[in-house]
N, C-alpha and C positions, 0 to 999 in steps of 0.2 A: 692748184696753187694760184694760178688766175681767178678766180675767184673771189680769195680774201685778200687777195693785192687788190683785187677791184673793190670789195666792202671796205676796206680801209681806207682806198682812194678815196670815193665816197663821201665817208664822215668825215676825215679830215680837208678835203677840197670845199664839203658842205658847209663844215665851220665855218673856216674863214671867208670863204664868201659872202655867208649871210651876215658878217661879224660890218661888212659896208655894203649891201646890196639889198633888195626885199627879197623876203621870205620863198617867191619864186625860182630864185635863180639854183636852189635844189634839182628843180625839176632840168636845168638846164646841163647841172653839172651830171647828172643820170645820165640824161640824153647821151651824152659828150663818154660817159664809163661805159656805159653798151654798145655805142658806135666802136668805139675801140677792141676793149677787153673782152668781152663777154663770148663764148661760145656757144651755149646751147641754150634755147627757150627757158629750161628751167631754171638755168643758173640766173639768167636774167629777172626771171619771176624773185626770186626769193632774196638774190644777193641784194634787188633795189627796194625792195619791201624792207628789208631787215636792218640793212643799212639805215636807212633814212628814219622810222623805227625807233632805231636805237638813239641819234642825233637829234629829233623831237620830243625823245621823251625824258633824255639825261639833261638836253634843254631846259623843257618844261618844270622839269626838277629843281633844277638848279638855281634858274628864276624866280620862282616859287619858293625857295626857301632864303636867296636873299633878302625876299621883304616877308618876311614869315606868313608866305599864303596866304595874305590881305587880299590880293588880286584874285588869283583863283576863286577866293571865297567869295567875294565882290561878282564873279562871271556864275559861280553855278547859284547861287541866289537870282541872277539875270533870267538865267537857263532853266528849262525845265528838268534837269538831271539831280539838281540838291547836292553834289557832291564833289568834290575839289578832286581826289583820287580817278573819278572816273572820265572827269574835263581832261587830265592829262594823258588817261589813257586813249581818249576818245583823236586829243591831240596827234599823238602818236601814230595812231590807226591812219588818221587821212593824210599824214604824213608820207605812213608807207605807204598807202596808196597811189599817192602822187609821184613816188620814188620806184615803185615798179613799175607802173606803167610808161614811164619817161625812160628808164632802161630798157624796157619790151621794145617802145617805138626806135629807141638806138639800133636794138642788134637787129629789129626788121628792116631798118635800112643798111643798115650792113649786110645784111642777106638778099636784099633784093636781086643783085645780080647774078645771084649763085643761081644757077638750071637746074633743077632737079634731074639723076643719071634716071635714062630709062630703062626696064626690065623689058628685054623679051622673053615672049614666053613658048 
């Protein structure tokens, strides 16, 4: 259940922040949902990939169709990719990459102090 409180935290903390701040402060607000919420590696893996993902690419969308993909088209004409569909996807992608990884480094400092128990054997 932690979890999707944490992905929804997320995208909604990620909106409005970038809605007055650059496009980094993503990675800031991951940091700040794996420091806290997050319990185990994977969940951190996936929840700030997916999240973030999701908010880059409904962005990218959304933008994109306010000014009817003038821009996009105007980038992958730039780009060597030719395609306005694959610029958002591509969007997306180092979105959630930069959204997991800023959750991974939260819940590793949230773990830092924990000891690993020893087995005798």
């Amino acid at each position: 259940m932690k979890v999707l409180f944490a992905f929804i935290l997320i995208i909604i903390l990620g909106f409005v922040t970038q809605l007055f701040l650059p496009w980094w402060v993503v990675a800031i607000v991951c940091f700040l949902i794996g420091l806290t919420f997050v319990e185990k590696t994977k969940y951190a893996l996936f929840t700030g990939f997916f999240a973030v993902f999701t908010l880059w690419g409904i962005t990218a969308l959304l933008t994109s169709y306010q000014n009817d993909f003038v821009l996009i088209n105007r980038m992958s004409e730039l780009l060597p990719v030719h395609n306005a569909w694959l610029i958002m996807l591509l969007t997306a992608v180092m979105g959630g990459l930069i959204g997991m990884l800023s959750t991974l480094s939260g819940y590793y400092l949230q773990t830092i102090n924990n000891k690993p128990k020893r087995k005798f054997k």
